[in-house]
N, C-alpha and C positions, 0 to 999 in steps of 0.2 A: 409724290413727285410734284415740283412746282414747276410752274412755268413764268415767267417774266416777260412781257412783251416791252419793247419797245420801237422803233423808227416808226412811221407815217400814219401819225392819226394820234401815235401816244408821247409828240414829243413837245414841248414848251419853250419861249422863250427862255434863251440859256445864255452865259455868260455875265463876268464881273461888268460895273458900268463903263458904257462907251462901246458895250458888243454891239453890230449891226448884221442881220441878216444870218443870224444861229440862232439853232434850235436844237433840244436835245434832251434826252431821259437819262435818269439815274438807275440804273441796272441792279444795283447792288452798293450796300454803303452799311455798315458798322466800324466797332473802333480799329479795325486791323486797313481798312481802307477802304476806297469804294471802285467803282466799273459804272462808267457812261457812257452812252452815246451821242455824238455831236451830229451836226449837220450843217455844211457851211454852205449858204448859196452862192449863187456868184456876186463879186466884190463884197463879200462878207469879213468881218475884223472882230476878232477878239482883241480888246486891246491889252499891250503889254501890262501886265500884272504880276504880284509875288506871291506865295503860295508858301506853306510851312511844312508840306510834305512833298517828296521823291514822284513826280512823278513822269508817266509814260503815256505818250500822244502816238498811238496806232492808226497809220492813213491806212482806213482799207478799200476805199476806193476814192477817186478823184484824185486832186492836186489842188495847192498852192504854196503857200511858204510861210516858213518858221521863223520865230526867233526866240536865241536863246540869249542874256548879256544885250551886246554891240551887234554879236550873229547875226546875220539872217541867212537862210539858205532854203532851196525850192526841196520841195517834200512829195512825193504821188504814194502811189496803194502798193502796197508789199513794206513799207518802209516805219520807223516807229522812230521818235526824238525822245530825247532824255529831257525834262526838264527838272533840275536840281532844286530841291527847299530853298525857299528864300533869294534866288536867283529872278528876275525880270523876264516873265518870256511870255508871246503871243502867238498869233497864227490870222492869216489870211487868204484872200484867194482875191485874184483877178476874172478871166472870162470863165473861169470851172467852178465846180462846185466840188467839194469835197467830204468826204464820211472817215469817221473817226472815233475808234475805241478809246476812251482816256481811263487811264487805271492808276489809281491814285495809294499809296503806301503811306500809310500813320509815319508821320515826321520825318526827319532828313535819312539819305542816304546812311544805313550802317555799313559802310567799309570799314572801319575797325575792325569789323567781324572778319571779314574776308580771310586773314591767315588763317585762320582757325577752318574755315568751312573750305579751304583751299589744302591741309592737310600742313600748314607749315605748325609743327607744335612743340609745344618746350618739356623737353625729357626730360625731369627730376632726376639726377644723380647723387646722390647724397645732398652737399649744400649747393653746387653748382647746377647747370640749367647751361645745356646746350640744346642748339636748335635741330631738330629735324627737314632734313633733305626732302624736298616732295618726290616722289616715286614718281619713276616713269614706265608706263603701262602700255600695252599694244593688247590687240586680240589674239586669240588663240588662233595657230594656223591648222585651218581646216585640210581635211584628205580631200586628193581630188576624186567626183564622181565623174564616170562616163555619164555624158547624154542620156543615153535610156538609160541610164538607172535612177537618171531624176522623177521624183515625186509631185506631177503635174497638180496634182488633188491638193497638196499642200499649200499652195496659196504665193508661195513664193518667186518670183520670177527666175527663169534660167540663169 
C-alpha cells in the first residue's frame, strides 16, 4: 500500500507565471495524466493560461471564480469546471479561500471516441454499413416486499 500525502505542510508554490497566493501538490502524474492539489487563499489568481491536455478543476471546498475562453463564472465545493486543451482558462478568489482537486488527462478531449463507448456502432453487412440504434434500458422491476419481511442486517435502507 502507498500512501500519498499532501495539503498543509506538503504543499509549494504552485501555478504557471503571475499565480498569486496558491499553493499546491502533485498527487499523482505519469503519461496517462496527473491528480493535484491546489490551495487558493483569499484574493488568490491563477492567471489565465493554456494547457495542451483536458482537464478538470474539482472545488471541494471554498469558492471563487472561473474562467474558461471570454467565461467567467462563480464556482464553490461540490462543483468541477471543464477546462478544454488549448483553451485560455484561470481561476480566482475574492474574500474566500478555495481547495481544489485538478485532474489533468494526457492531451485534448477524445470525443471522437464517444459513439463508440456510447454504443452507436456500424454493423458490417456485406459491403454496406448501417448504424446501430443505442438501446434503451431500465431496471428490472423488483417484487414487492412486506415490511417485515425486510432484511434489516442487509445494509440497505427501507
Amino acid at each position: 500500500m502507498e500512501i500519498r500525502r499532501f495539503g498543509p505542510g506538503h504543499r509549494r508554490p504552485e501555478g504557471p507565471p503571475g499565480s498569486r497566493n496558491v499553493a499546491g501538490q502533485v498527487i499523482h502524474a505519469d503519461a496517462r495524466g496527473s491528480v493535484a492539489e491546489l490551495a487558493l487563499g483569499t484574493h488568490a489568481v491563477i492567471s489565465p493560461h493554456t494547457n495542451p491536455n483536458t482537464t478538470y478543476f474539482v472545488v471541494v471546498s471554498g469558492g471563487g471564480f472561473v474562467q474558461v475562453g471570454e467565461e467567467r463564472i462563480r464556482v464553490g465545493a461540490g462543483e468541477a469546471v471543464v477546462w478544454p486543451a488549448d483553451v485560455p482558462h484561470g481561476v480566482y478568489t475574492e474574500g474566500t479561500e478555495l481547495r481544489a482537486l485538478v485532474v489533468e488527462f494526457a492531451g485534448p478531449d477524445d470525443g471522437w471516441a464517444r459513439g463508440v463507448l456510447e454504443g452507436r456502432l456500424v454493423r458490417r453487412l456485406g459491403a454496406g454499413a448501417d448504424p446501430v440504434e443505442k438501446g434503451e434500458g431500465r431496471l428490472a422491476e423488483r417484487p414487492p416486499v412486506a415490511f417485515e419481511e425486510h432484511d434489516r442486517s442487509s445494509g440497505e435502507p427501507w
